[in-house]
C-alpha positions as CSV (number, residue, x, y, z in Angstrom):
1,X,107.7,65.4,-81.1
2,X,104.1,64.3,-81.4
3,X,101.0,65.6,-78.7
4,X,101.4,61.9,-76.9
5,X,105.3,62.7,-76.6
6,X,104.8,66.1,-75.3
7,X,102.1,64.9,-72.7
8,X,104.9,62.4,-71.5
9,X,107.1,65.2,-70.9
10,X,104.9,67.8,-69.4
11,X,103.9,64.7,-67.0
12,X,108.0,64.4,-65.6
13,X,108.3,67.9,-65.3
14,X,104.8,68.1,-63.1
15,X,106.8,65.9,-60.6
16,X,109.0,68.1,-59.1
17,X,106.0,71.1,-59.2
18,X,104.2,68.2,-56.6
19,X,106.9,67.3,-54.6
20,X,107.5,70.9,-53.9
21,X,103.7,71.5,-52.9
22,X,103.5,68.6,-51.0
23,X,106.6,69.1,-48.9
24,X,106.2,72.9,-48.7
25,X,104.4,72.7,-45.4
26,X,104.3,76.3,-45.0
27,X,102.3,77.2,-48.7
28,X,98.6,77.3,-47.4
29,X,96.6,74.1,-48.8
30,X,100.0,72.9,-49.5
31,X,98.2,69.2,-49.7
32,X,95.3,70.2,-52.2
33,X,97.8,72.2,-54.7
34,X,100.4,68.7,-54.2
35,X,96.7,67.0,-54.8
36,X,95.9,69.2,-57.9
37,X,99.0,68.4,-59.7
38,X,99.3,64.7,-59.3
39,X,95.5,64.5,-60.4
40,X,96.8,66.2,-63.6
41,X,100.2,64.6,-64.0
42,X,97.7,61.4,-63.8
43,X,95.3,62.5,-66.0
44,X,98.2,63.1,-68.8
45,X,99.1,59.6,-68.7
46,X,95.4,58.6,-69.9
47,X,95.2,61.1,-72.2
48,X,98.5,60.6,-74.3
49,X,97.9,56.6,-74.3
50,X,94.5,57.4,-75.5
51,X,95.7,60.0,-78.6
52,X,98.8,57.8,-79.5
53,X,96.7,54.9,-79.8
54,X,93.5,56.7,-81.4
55,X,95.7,58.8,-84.3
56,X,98.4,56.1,-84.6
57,X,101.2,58.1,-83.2
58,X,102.7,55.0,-81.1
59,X,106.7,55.9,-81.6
60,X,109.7,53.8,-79.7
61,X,110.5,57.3,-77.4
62,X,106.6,56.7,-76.3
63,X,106.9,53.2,-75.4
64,X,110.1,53.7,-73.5
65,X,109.5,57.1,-72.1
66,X,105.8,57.0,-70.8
67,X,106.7,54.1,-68.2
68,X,109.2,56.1,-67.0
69,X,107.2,59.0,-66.4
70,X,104.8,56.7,-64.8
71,X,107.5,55.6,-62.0
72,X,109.4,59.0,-61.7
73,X,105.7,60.1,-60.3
74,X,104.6,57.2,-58.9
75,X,108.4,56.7,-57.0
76,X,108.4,60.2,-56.0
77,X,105.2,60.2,-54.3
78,X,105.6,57.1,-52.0
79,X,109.4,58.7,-51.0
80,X,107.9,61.5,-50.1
81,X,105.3,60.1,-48.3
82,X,107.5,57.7,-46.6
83,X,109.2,60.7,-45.2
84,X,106.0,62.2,-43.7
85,X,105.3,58.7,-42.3
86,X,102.3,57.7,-44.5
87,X,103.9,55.1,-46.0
88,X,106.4,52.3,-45.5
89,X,109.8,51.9,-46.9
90,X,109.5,48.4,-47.6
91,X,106.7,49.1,-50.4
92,X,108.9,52.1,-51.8
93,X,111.9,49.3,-51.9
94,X,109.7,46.7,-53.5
95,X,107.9,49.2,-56.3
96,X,111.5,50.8,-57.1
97,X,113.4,47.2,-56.9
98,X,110.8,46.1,-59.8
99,X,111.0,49.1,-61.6
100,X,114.8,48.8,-61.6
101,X,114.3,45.2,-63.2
102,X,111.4,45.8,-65.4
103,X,113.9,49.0,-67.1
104,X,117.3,46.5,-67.0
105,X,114.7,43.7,-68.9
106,X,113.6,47.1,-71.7
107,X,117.4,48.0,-71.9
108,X,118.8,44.5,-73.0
109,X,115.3,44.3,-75.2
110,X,116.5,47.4,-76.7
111,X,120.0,46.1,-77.5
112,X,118.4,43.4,-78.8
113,X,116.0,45.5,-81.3
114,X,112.8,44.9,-79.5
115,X,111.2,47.3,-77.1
116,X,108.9,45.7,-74.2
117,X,105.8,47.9,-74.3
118,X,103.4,48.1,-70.7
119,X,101.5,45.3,-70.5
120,X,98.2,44.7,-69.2
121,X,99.2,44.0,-65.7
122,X,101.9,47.1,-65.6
123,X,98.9,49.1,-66.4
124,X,96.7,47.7,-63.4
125,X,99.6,48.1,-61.0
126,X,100.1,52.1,-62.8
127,X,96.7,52.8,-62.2
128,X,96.8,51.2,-58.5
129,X,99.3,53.1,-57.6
130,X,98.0,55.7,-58.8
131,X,94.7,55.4,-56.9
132,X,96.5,54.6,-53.9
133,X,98.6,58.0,-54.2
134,X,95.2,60.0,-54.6
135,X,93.7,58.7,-52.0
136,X,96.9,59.5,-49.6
137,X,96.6,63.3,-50.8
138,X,92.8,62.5,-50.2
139,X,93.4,61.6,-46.5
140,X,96.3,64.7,-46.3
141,X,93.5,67.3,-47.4
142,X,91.3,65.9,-44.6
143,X,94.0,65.9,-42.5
144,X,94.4,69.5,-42.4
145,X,90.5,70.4,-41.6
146,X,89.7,67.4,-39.4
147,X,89.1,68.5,-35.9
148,X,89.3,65.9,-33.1
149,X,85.7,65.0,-33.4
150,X,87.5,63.2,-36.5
151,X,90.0,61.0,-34.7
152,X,88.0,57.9,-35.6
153,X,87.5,58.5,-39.0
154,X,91.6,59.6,-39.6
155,X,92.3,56.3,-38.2
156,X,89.7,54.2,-40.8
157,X,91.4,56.2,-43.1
158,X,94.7,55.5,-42.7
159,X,93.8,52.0,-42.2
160,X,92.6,52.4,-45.9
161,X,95.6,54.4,-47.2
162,X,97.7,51.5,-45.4
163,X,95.7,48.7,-47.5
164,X,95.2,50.4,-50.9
165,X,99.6,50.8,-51.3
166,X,100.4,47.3,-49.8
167,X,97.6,46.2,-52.4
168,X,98.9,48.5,-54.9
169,X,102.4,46.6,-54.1
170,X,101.5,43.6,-54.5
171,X,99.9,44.3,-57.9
172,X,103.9,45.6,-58.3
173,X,105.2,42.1,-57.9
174,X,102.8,40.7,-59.6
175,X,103.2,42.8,-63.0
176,X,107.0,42.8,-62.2
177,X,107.0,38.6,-62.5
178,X,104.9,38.6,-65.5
179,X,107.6,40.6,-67.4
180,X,109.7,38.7,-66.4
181,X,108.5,35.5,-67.1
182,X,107.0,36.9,-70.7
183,X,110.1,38.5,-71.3
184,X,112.2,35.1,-70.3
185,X,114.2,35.1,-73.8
186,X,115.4,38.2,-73.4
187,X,117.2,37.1,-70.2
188,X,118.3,34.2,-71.6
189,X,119.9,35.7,-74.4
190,X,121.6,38.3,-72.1
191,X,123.8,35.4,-70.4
């Protein structure tokens, strides 16, 4: 397995090391160690792109597998934070409704011999939902030191937190109809 592969990996196993510091409410700074290791998890994703691209170690396991490293982190953030009420369940339906088509297109690709690599726009809506995560942990950490004084501010800022995943979802449909559409022969060939 090459450095890119391994990076993949390390990024799914990361996931469950989050959820557990960002649902362990009684670890101290439980938010900025959940915080921590989705900025690394993150930070893996750019890195193994950039050395499988850079030393030519693109393989078929990357193509398929980083994606869905990409959505077990991405999915398992948003669930959890629909269950401490910082998000709504409508956008967790929509981002893991399109991730469930966008896999179902790469599986029939696959039987066909081709394997649908991200494209453009599933990297914008990656790296907006990534963002969007972030700055949720962002507005967590605050959370925990803000005093009342803050009030105002804590409301602006889930105002923003609100805004970034609905735009982060809609960047979600948008990538998810662009496979689609580019992807078209595949379906057709599937009936």
């Amino acid at each position: 397995m090459n450095t890119p592969n391994k990076l993949t990996v390390l990024r799914i196993c990361l996931v469950p090391i989050f959820v557990l510091f960002l649902l362990w409410t009684n670890l101290p700074y439980h938010y900025i160690w959940a915080l921590l290791v989705f900025a690394a998890a993150s930070v893996t994703d750019a890195i193994d792109g950039h050395l499988a691209r850079k030393h030519h170690l693109i393989t078929d396991f990357g193509k398929f597998l980083d994606p869905l490293a990409d959505k077990i982190l991405v999915v398992s953030a948003l669930i959890c934070f629909v269950e401490m009420d910082l998000c709504s369940a409508v956008v967790v339906v929509i981002v893991i409704a399109r991730e469930f088509l966008v896999s179902a297109l790469r599986l029939v690709a696959v039987g066909d011999g081709n394997v649908i690599a991200a494209s453009i726009w599933g990297k914008v809506k990656t790296i907006s939902q990534m963002i969007a995560v972030i700055y949720v942990l962002l507005y967590c950490v605050a959370g925990t030191f803000a005093t009342s004084s803050w009030d105002f501010a804590m409301a602006i800022g889930k105002w923003i937190a609100e805004i970034l995943l609905w735009g982060s979802t809609v960047l979600t449909i948008i990538s998810g109809a662009d496979y689609l559409w580019k992807n078209r022969s595949c379906i057709n060939s599937a009936k």
